[in-house]
DRENDO-1510 file (C-alpha; in Angstrom, 1 decimal, always signed):
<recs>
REC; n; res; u; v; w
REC; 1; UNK; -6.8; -15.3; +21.6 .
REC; 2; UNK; -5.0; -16.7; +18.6 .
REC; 3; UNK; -6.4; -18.8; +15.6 .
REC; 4; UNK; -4.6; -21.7; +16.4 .
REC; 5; UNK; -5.7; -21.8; +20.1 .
REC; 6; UNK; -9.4; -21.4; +18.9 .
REC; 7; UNK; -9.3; -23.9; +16.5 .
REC; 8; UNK; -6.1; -26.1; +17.5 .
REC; 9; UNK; -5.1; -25.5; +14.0 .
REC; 10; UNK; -1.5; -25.8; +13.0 .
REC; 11; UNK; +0.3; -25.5; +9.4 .
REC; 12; UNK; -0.4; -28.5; +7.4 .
REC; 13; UNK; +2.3; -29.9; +5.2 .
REC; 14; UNK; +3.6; -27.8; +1.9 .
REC; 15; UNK; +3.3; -24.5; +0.9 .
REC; 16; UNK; +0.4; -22.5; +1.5 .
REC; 17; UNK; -0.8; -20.9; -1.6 .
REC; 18; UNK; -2.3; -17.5; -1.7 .
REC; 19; UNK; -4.7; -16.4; -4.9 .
REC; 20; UNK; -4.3; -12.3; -5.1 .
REC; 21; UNK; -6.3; -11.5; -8.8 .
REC; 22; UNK; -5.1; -14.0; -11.5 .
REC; 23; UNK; -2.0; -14.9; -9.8 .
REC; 24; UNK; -1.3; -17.5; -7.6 .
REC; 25; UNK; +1.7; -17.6; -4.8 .
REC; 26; UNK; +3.0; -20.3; -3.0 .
REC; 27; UNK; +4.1; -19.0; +0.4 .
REC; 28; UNK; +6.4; -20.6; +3.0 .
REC; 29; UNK; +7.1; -19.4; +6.7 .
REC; 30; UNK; +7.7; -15.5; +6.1 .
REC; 31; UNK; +5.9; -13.3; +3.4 .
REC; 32; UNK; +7.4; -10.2; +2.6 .
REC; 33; UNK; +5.1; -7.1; +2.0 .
REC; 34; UNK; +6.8; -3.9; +0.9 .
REC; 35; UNK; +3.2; -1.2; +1.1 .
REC; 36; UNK; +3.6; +2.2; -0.4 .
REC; 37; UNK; +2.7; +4.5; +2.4 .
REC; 38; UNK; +1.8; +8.3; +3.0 .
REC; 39; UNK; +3.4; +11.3; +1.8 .
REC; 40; UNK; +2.6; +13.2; +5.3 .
REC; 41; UNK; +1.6; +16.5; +3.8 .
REC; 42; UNK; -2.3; +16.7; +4.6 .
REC; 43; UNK; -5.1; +14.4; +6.7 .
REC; 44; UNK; -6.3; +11.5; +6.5 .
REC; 45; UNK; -9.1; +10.5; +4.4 .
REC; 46; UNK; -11.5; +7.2; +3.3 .
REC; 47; UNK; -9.4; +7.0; +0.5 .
REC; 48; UNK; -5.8; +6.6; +2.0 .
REC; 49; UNK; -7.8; +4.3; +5.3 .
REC; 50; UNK; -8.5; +2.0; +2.3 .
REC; 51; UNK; -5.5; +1.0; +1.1 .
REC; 52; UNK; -4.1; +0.6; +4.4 .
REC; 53; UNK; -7.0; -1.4; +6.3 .
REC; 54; UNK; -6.6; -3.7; +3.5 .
REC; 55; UNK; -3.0; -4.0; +3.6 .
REC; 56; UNK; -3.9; -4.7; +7.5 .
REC; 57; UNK; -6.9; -7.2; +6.5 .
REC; 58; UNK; -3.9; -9.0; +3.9 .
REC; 59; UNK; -1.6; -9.3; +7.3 .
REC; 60; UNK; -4.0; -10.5; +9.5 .
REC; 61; UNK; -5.0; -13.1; +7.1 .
REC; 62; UNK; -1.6; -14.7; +6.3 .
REC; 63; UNK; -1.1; -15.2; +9.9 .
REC; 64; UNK; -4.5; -17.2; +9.7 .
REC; 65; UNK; -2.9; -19.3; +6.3 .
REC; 66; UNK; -0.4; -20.2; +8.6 .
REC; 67; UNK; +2.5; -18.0; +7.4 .
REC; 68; UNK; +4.2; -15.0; +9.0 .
REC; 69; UNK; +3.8; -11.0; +7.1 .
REC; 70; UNK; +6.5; -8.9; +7.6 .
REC; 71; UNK; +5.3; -5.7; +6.6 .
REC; 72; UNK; +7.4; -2.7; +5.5 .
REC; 73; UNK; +5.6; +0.4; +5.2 .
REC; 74; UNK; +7.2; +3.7; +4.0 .
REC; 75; UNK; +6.7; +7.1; +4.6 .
REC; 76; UNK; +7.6; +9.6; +1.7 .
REC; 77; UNK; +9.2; +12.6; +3.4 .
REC; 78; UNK; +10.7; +14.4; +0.9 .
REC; 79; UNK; +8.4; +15.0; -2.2 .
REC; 80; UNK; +8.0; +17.9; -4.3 .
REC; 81; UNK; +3.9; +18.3; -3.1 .
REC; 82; UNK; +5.0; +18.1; +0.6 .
REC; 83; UNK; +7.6; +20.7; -0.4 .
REC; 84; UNK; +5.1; +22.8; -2.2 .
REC; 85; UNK; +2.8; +22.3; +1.2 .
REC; 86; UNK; +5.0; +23.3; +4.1 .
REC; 87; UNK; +5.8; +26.3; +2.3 .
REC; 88; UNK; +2.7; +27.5; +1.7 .
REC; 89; UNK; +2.2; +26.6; +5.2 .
REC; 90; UNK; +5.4; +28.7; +6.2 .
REC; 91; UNK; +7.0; +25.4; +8.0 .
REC; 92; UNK; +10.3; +23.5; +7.4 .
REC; 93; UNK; +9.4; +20.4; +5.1 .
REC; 94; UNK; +10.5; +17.9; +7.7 .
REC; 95; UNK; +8.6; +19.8; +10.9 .
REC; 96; UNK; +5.7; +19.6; +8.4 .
REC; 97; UNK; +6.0; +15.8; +7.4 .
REC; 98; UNK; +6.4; +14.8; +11.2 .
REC; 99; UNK; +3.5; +16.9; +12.5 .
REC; 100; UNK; +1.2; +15.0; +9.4 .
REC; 101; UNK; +2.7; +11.6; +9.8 .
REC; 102; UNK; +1.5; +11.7; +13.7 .
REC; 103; UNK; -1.6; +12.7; +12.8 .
REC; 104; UNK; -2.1; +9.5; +10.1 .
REC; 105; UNK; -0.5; +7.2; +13.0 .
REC; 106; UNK; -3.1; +8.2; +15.6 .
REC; 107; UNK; -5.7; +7.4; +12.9 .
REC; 108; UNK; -4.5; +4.0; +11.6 .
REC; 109; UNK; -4.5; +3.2; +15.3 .
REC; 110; UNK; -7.5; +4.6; +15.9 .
REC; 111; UNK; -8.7; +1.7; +12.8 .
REC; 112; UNK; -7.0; -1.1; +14.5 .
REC; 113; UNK; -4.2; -1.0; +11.6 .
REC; 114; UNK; -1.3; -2.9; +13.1 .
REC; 115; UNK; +2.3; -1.0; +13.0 .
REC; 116; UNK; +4.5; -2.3; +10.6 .
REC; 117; UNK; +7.6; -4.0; +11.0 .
REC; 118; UNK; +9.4; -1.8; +9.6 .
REC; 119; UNK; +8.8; +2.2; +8.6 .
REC; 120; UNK; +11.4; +3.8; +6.6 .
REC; 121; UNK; +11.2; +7.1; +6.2 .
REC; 122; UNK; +12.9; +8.6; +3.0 .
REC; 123; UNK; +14.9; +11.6; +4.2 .
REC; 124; UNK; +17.4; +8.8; +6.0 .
REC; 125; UNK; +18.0; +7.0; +2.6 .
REC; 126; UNK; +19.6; +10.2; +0.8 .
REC; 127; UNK; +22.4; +8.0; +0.5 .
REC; 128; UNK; +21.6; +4.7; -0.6 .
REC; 129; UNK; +19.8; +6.8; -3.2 .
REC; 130; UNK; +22.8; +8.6; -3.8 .
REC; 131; UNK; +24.4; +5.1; -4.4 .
REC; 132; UNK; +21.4; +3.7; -6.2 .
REC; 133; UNK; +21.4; +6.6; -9.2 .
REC; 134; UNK; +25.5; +6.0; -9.4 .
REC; 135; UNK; +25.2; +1.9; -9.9 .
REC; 136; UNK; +22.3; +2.2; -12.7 .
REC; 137; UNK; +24.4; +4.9; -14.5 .
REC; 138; UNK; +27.6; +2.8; -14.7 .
REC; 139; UNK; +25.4; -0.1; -15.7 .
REC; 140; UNK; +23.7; +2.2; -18.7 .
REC; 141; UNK; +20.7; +1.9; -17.1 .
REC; 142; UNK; +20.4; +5.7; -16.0 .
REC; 143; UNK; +22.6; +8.5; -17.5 .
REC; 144; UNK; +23.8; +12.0; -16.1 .
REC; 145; UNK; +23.0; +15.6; -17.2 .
REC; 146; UNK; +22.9; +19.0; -16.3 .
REC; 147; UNK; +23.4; +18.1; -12.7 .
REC; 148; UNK; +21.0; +15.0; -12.2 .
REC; 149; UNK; +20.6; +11.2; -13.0 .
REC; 150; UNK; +17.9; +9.9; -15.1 .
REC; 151; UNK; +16.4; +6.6; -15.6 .
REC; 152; UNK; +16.0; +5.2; -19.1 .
REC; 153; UNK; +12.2; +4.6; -18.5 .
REC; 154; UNK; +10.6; +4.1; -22.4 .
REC; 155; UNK; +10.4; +0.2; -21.9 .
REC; 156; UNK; +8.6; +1.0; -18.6 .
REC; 157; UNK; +6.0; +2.2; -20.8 .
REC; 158; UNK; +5.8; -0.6; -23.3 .
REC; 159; UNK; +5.6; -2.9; -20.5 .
REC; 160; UNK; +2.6; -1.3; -18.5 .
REC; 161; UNK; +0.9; -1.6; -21.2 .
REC; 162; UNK; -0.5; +1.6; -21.6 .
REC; 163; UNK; -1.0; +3.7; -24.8 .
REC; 164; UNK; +1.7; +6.6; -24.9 .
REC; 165; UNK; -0.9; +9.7; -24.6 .
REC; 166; UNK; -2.2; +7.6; -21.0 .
REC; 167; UNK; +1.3; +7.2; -20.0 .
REC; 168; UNK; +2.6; +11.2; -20.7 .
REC; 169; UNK; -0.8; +12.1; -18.9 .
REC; 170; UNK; -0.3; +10.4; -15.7 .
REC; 171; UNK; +3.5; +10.3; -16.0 .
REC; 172; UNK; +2.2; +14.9; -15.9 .
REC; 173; UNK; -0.2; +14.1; -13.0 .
REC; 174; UNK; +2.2; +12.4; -10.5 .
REC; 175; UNK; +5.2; +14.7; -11.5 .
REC; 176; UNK; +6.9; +13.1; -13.5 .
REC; 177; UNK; +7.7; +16.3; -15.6 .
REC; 178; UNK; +8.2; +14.8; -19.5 .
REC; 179; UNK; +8.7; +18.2; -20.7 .
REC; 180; UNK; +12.3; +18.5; -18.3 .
REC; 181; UNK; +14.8; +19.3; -21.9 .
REC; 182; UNK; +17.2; +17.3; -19.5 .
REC; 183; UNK; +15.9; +14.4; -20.6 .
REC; 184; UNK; +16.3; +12.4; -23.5 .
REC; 185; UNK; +13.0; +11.3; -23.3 .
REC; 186; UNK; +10.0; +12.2; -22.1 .
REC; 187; UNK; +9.2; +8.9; -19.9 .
REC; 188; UNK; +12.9; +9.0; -18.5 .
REC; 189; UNK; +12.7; +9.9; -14.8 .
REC; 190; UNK; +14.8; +11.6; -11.9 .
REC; 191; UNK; +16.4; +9.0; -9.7 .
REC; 192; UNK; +18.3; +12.2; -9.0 .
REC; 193; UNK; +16.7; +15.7; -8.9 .
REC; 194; UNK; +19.2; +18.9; -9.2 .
REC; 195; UNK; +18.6; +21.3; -6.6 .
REC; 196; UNK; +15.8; +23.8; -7.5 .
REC; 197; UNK; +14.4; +26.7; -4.9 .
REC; 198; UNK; +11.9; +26.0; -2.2 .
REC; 199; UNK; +13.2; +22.4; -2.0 .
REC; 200; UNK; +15.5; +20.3; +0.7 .
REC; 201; UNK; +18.8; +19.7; -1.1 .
REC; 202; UNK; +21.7; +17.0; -0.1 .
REC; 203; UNK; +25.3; +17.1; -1.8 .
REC; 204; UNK; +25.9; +14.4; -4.2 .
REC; 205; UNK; +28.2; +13.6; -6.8 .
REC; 206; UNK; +26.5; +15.8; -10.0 .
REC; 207; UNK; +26.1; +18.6; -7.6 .
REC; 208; UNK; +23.5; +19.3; -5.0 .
REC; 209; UNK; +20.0; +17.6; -5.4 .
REC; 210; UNK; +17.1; +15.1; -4.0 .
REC; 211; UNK; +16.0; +11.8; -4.6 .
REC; 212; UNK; +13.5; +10.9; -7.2 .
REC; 213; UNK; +9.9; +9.5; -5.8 .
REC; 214; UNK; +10.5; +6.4; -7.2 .
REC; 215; UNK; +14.1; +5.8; -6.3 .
REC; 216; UNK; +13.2; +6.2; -2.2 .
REC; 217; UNK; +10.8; +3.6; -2.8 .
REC; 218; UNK; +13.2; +1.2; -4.8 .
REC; 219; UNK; +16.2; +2.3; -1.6 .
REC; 220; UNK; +13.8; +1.9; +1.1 .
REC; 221; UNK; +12.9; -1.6; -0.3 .
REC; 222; UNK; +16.0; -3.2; -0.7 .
REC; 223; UNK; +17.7; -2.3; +1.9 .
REC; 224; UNK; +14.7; -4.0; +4.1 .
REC; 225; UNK; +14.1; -6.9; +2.2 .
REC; 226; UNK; +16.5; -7.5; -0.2 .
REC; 227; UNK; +16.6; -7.3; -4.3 .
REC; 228; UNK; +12.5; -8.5; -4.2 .
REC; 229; UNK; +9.5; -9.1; -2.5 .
REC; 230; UNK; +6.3; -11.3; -2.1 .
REC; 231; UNK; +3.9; -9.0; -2.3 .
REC; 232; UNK; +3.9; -4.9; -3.2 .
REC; 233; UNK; +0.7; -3.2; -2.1 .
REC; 234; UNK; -0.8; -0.2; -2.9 .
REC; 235; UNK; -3.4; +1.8; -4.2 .
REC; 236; UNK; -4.7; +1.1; -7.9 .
REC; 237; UNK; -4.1; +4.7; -8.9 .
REC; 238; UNK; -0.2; +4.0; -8.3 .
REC; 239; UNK; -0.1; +1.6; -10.6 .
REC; 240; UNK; +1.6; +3.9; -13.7 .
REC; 241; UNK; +3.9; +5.3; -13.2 .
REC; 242; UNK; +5.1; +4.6; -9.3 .
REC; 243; UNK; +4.3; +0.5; -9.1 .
REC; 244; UNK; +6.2; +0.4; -13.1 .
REC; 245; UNK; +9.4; +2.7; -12.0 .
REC; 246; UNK; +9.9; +1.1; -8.8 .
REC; 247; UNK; +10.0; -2.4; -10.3 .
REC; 248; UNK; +12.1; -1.7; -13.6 .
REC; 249; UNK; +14.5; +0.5; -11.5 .
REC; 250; UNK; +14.7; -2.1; -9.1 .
REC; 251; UNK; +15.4; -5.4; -11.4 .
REC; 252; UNK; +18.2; -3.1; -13.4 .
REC; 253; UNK; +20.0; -2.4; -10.4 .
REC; 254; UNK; +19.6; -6.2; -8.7 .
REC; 255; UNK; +19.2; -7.9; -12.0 .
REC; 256; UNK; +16.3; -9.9; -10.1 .
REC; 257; UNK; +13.3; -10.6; -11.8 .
REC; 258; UNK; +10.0; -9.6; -11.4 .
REC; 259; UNK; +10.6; -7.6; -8.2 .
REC; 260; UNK; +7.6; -8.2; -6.8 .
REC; 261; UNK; +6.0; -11.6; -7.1 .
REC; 262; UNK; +2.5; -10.9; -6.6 .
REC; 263; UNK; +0.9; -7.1; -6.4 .
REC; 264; UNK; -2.1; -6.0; -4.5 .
REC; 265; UNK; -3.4; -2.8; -5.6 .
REC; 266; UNK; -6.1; -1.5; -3.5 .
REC; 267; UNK; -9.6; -0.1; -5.6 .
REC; 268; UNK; -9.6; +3.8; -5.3 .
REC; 269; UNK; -12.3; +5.0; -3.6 .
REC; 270; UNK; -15.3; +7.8; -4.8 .
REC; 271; UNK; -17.4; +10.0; -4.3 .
REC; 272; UNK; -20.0; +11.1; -7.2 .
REC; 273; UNK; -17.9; +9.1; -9.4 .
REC; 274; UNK; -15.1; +10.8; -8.7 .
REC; 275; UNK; -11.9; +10.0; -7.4 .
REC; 276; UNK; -11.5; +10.9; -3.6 .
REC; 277; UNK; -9.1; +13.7; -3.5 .
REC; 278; UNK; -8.1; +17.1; -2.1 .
REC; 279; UNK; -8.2; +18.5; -5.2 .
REC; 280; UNK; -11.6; +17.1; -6.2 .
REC; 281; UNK; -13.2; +18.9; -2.4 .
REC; 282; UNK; -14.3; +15.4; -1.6 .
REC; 283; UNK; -13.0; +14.2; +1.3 .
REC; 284; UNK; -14.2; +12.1; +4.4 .
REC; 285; UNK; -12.4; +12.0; +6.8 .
REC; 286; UNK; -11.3; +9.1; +9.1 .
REC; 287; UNK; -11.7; +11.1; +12.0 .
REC; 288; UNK; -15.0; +12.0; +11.2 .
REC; 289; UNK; -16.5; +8.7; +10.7 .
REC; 290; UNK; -15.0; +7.6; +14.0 .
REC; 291; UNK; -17.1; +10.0; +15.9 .
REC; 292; UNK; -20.0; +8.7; +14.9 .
REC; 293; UNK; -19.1; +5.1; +13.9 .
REC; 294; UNK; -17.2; +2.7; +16.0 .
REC; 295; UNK; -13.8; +1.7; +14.1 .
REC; 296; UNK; -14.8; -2.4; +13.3 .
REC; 297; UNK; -17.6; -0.8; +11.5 .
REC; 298; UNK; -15.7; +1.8; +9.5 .
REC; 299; UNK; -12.9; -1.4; +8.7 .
REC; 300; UNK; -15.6; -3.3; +7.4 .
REC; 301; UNK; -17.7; -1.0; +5.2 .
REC; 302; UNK; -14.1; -1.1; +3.9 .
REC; 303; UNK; -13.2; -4.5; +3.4 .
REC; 304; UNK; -17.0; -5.9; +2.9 .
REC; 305; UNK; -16.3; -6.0; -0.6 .
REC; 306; UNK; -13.5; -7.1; -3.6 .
REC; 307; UNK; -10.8; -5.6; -2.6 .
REC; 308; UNK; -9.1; -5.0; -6.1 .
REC; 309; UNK; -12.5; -3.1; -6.9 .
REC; 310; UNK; -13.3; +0.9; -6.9 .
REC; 311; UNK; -16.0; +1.8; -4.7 .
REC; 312; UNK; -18.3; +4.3; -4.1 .
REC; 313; UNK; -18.7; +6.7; -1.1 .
REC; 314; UNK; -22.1; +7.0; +0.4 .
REC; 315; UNK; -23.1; +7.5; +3.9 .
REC; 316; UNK; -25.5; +4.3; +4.0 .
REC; 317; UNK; -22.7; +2.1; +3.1 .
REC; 318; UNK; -21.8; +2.5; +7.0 .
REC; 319; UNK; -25.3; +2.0; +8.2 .
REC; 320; UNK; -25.0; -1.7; +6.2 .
REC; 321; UNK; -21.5; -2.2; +7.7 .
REC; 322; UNK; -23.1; -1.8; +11.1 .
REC; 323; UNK; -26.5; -4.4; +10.9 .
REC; 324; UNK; -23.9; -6.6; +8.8 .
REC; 325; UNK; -21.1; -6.6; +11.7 .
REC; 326; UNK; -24.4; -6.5; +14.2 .
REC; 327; UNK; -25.2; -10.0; +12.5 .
REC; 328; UNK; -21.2; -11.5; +12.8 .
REC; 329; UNK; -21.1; -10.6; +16.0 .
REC; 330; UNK; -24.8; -12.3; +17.1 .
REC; 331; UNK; -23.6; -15.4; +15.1 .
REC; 332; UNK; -20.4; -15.6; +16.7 .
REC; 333; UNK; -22.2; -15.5; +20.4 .
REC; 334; UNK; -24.6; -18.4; +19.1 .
REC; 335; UNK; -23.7; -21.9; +20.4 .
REC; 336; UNK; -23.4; -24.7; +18.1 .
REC; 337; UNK; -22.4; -27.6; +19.9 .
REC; 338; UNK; -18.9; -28.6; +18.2 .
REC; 339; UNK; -15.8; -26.5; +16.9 .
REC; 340; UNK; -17.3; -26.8; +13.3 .
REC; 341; UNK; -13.6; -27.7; +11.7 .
REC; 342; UNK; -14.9; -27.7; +8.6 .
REC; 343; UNK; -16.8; -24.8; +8.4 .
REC; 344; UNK; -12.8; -22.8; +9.5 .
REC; 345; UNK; -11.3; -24.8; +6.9 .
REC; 346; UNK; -13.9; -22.9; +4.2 .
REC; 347; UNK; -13.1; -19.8; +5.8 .
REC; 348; UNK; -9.6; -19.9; +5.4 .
REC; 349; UNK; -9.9; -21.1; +1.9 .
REC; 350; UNK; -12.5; -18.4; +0.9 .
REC; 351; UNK; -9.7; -16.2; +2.5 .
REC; 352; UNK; -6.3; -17.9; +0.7 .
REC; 353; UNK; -9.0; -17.4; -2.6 .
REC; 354; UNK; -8.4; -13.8; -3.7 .
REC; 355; UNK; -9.2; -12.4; +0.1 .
REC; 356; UNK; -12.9; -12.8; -0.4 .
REC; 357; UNK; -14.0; -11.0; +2.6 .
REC; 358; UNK; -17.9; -11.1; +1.5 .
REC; 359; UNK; -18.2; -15.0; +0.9 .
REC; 360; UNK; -16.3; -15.4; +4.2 .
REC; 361; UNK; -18.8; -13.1; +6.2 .
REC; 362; UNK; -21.8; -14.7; +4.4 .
REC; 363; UNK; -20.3; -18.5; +5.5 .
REC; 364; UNK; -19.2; -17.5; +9.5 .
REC; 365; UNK; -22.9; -15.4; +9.5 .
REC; 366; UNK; -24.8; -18.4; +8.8 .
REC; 367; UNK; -22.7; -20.9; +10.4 .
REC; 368; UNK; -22.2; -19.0; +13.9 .
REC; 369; UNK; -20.1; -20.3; +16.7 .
REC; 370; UNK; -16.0; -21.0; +16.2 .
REC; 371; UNK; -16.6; -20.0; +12.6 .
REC; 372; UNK; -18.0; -16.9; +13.4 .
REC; 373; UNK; -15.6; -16.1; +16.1 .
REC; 374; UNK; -12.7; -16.9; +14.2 .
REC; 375; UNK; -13.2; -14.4; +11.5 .
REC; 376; UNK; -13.9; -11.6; +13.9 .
REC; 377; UNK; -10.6; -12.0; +15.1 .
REC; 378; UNK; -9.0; -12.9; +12.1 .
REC; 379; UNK; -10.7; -9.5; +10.2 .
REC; 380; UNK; -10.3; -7.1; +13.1 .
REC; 381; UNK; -13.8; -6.7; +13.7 .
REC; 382; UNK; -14.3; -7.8; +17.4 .
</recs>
């Protein structure tokens, strides 16, 4: 059952305005989300479930403003770490990333994490990139040496606003190589990588090569939506230097500014205080919670909280998901005698206000009835 067919709600007149952090968007008919998905080179864990619930959550509740998501979600298949992975694993890079991807598909279902309209997958954009790296060099933007193209990137720095000692660090930790004496500086970056050993390679122009990370993204993008987008989600921790290069590479090839008109950058999740990672040992898995927790509990230990916020890991925080869903889900069977219009029009504006998912349960628990029912549906959670 629909919103609208619970409520008999319909679109009212203007633009429906969404409130994601300190920006405000006024949305139409269609909203355009462009969400950085998996590299497909290990399982799934808390951390990635995150991002994409949330992404999921955002969906859902756009279709309850009254406005219609389109959702493009990529899948980086050709990366350096799924490289370094599949060979260690003694496996072709692409039998590797298909076996992986699978395995996150059956667990985003497993969530209730809708598929996306549209899932490009970066090995079949070679081309465009190839295309992409030769426009920005002719414009100045990018420049050609030793065999690869590289993308002027020291304004990307100055306008993330990070000092330059952050910016070299995490520019090292995502692979952005500053140190590559191909470069004429140290934050320029590869939107075309010459061919090195124990990596795909595709003929291009400069010689044989790969795309750059950021340049699939900026390739996969436009060519599904165009020169920008409504919103770009993600996790926080892709913030510098993936969310920066993607937009700067993507306004100097389509001269389009900003690229993204609102961003939605998912908290990073931890455990100990520390990041949840492979490298950190501190993983939980999806699948494992699902044996022992059903999936609308997992979702909203998840979403139960400020979604631009990092969290903190702890078993218990699943055992509170469960007597708080336990308590949406009594409310919603209690009968209250009317439709309660205006306690759904607080939901929804509680939702269009920054996605507050607590202050909606909190509402729909002590109201019950169509309130109640309405946000089960519109969260995922029945």
């Amino acid at each position: 059952m629909t919103f609208e067919t619970m409520t008999g709600w319909r679109p009212a007149a203007g633009a429906t305005v969404l409130t994601l952090g300190d920006r405000s968007t006024a949305l139409l008919d269609r909203v355009r989300i462009y969400a950085c998905g998996i590299t497909p080179y290990d399982v799934t864990h808390l951390g990635h479930a995150t991002t994409f619930v949330w992404v999921d959550t955002l969906r859902r509740v756009l279709r309850v403003l009254g406005v219609e998501p389109v959702v493009c979600r990529n899948v980086t298949d050709v990366d350096d770490v799924l490289d370094a992975a599949a060979h260690r694993a003694g496996i072709r890079y692409d039998h590797y990333a298909a076996f992986h991807e699978l395995r996150f598909t059956d667990d985003m279902s497993a969530l209730g994490v809708s598929i996306p309209d549209y899932e490009p997958r970066a090995h079949r954009y070679v081309d465009t990139v190839i295309r992409l790296a030769a426009a920005l060099a002719e414009s100045g933007a990018a420049y050609v040496r030793d065999g690869g193209v590289y993308f002027r990137g020291r304004s990307v720095v100055a306008r993330s606003q990070l000092d330059e000692g952050t910016a070299l660090r995490l520019a090292r930790e995502y692979g952005g190589r500053p140190d590559d004496p191909a470069k004429e500086d140290p934050f320029d970056v590869a939107v075309w990588q010459p061919a090195e050993p124990e990596h795909p390679a595709w003929d291009s122009p400069w010689g044989p090569g790969r795309p750059g990370w950021h340049a699939e993204c900026v390739a996969m993008s436009a060519t599904t939506f165009g020169p920008c987008v409504d919103i770009h989600a993600g996790g926080a921790d892709l913030r510098f230097p993936h969310h920066a290069y993607h937009a700067a590479m993507a306004e100097a090839f389509t001269g389009v500014t900003p690229y993204a008109r609102a961003w939605f950058r998912v908290g990073t999740v931890t455990v100990d205080g520390e990041k949840m990672a492979k490298s950190a040992d501190n993983l939980v898995l999806v699948r494992d919670l699902l044996q022992t927790y059903p999936a609308a509990v997992v979702r909203l230990a998840i979403i139960d909280r400020p979604w631009a916020q990092p969290w903190e890991y702890a078993p218990g925080v699943l055992d509170v998901a469960a007597a708080r869903l336990e308590d949406l889900h009594q409310a919603a069977g209690r009968r209250v005698g009317h439709t309660d219009e205006a306690g759904v029009a607080q939901l929804r504006q509680l939702l269009a206000d920054d996605l507050d998912v607590p202050a909606a349960l909190d509402t729909a628990i002590e109201q019950g009835g169509t309130a109640a029912r309405v946000l089960t549906a519109a969260l995922g959670l029945a």
